[in-house]
C-alpha positions, 0 to 999 in steps of 0.5 A: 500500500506504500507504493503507488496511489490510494485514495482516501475516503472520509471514513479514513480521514476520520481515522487519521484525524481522530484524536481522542477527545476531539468532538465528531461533530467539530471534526466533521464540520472543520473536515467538511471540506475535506470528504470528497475522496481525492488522489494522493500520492504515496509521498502524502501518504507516509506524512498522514502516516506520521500524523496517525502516529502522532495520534496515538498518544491520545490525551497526552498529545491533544491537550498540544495539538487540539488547536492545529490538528485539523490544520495539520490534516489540511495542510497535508492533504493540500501539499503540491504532487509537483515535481520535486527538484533532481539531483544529478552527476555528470563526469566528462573528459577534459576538453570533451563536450557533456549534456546536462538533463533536466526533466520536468515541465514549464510553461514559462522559461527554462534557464540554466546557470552556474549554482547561486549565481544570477548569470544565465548561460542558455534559456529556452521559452515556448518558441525558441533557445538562446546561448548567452554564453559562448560554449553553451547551448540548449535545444527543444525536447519534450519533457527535458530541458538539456544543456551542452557544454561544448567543451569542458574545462577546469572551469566547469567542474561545479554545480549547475541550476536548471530554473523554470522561472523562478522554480528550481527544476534540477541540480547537476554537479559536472565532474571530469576525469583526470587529466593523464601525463607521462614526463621524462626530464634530465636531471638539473631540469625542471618540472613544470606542473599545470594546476588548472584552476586558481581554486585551492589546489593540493600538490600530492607526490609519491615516490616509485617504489617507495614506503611510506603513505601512499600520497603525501602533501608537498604543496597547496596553491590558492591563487598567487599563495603558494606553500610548500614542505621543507624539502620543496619551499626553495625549489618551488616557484609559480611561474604563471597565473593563467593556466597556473604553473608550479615549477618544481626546479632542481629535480634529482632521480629521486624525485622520480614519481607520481605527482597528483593536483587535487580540489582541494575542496572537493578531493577530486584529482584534476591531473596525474603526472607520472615522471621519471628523473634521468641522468646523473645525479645533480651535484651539489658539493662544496669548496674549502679555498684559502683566502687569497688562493686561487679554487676551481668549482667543478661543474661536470655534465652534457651541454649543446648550448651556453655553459655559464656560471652564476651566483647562487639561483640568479641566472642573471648575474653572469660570471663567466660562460662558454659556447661552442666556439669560445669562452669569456669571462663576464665578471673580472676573477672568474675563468672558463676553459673551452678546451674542457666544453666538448668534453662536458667539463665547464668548470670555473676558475675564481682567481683569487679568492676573497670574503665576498666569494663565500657563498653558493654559485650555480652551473647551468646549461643554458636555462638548466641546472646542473650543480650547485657549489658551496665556496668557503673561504678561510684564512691561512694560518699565521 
């Protein structure tokens, strides 16, 4: 009897509203319009259910209910059987098109917009469908009202409202799969990682092959804030804002691995980089040189381009560099050797070391890392 319609006679309204103590003749005169049996669906019928069994608590709940009972009965029995609002999920691959349903009726004018927002992508009336915003499009079918997303971006994964007038018809979250990427870089390089979004983005990694929690958090980006872990917050640098790129800079073989960007707010993976770090290990080493004594920073490694060296991270401030056809120094103190270029050695020669030589300096291959080197300086003993 829960499923599917009944009707309801007066004989059954009186045994949903009888409320011990409530006079017949009361009950009949404020129910009085309410014996013509009508179609109710099974909806109403589980609320008059919850009614009835409020009645049998008899006395204890009339003394409450004796002044709102009947309005209870009405209230229930003149509840809408329209079409109660729909939920839906939809999930598309990025850069494909989806359809969004929306099933119901209206006689007015159907409009979809992005959930709690007043701008209205595409709307149909009685007559004809209008796009109002490029990439949207609805079309005319009886009984539904879809909308397509011609392309599917980072951007619409959201929720999405299908109005008739002012009446809420359906709810649609669009979800999509996650992007897929395979990289292969030499070490020294870096790894640029496209966020999609300017949302709240987690930046997960795992190593191949290694123990420990299967994603653990390196990263999170919202907008221009980035914060990275220790291991990362001196490597890590965002380079553009649309689409956002985070730089990973300096990668190593052991930063091998699999690389997740994550909704931070909804948890689903928007892209999945699988990279693979190869070549030898980038270097990074120190120099103990004697005040005033000359020290060579060895710089080991494949290069087609500019070799050059710099003070620490700035690839700017030029020091000496080579190409293929010769070597210059930039800066007086400071010596490459092309006889050592083909060979893949480009070191560097400082002629005289002082005080402000002590600090970090950084060989290059053209824009890619190859070693950092640590200069300390120490006076010779008297």
């Amino acid at each position: 009897m829960m499923e599917g319609d009944l009707t309801l006679d007066g004989a059954d309204q009186s045994a949903v509203c009888g409320i011990p103590g409530l006079p017949l003749s009361n009950r009949d005169t404020e129910l009085s319009a309410l014996t013509t049996p009508r179609h109710v669906t099974a909806p109403e019928y589980f609320l008059f259910f919850s009614v009835q069994q409020l009645c049998v608590f008899g006395d204890l709940l009339w003394s409450v209910m004796k002044s709102c009972s009947s309005a209870v009965c009405v209230l229930v029995l003149l509840i809408t059987t329209g079409s109660e609002s729909c939920f839906n999920s939809v999930k598309v691959k990025l850069h494909d098109s989806a359809t969004l349903p929306c099933p119901g009726t209206c006689s007015g004018v159907v409009r979809w917009t992005v959930e709690n927002s007043s701008d209205v992508l595409a709307e149909c009336d009685q007559t004809s469908c209008r796009s109002e915003k490029e990439g949207y499009q609805m079309i005319h079918d009886q009984g539904n009202y879809p909308l397509t997303i011609t392309r599917a971006e980072f951007n619409t994964i959201t929720w999405f409202t299908c109005k008739c007038d002012a009446r809420d018809l359906c709810d649609v979250d669009v979800q999509t799969y996650p992007l897929r990427s395979t990289h292969q870089i030499i070490a020294g390089e870096s790894l640029e990682l496209q966020l999609g979004k300017s949302d709240p983005v987690e930046v997960l990694y795992n190593s191949t092959g290694g123990a420990g929690p299967s994603r653990v958090q390196i990263c999170t980006v919202n907008g221009r804030a980035l914060w990275c872990s220790p291991k990362y917050e001196q490597r890590a640098n965002l380079t553009s804002v649309s689409p956002t790129i985070l730089e990973l800079r300096r990668m190593i073989p052991s930063d091998s691995g699999v690389y997740w960007i994550v909704d931070k707010q909804s948890g689903e993976d928007i892209h999945i980089y699988t990279v693979e770090i190869r070549g030898p290990e980038f270097c990074s080493t120190t120099v103990t040189v004697k005040l005033h004594d000359p020290a060579t920073l060895h710089c080991i490694g494949r290069c087609s381009g500019v070799a050059k060296w710099t003070v620490y991270q700035k690839p700017t401030e030029v020091l000496a560099e080579c190409n293929q056809t010769s070597c210059r120094p930039v800066k007086e103190g400071y010596q490459m050797i092309h006889d050592q270029y083909p060979k893949g050695n480009f070191s560097l020669t400082i002629t005289r070391a002082d005080y402000s030589m002590k600090t970090w300096f950084t060989c290059w291959c053209d824009a890619r890392n190859i070693c950092d080197v640590d200069v300390q300086t120490y006076r010779k003993p008297c």
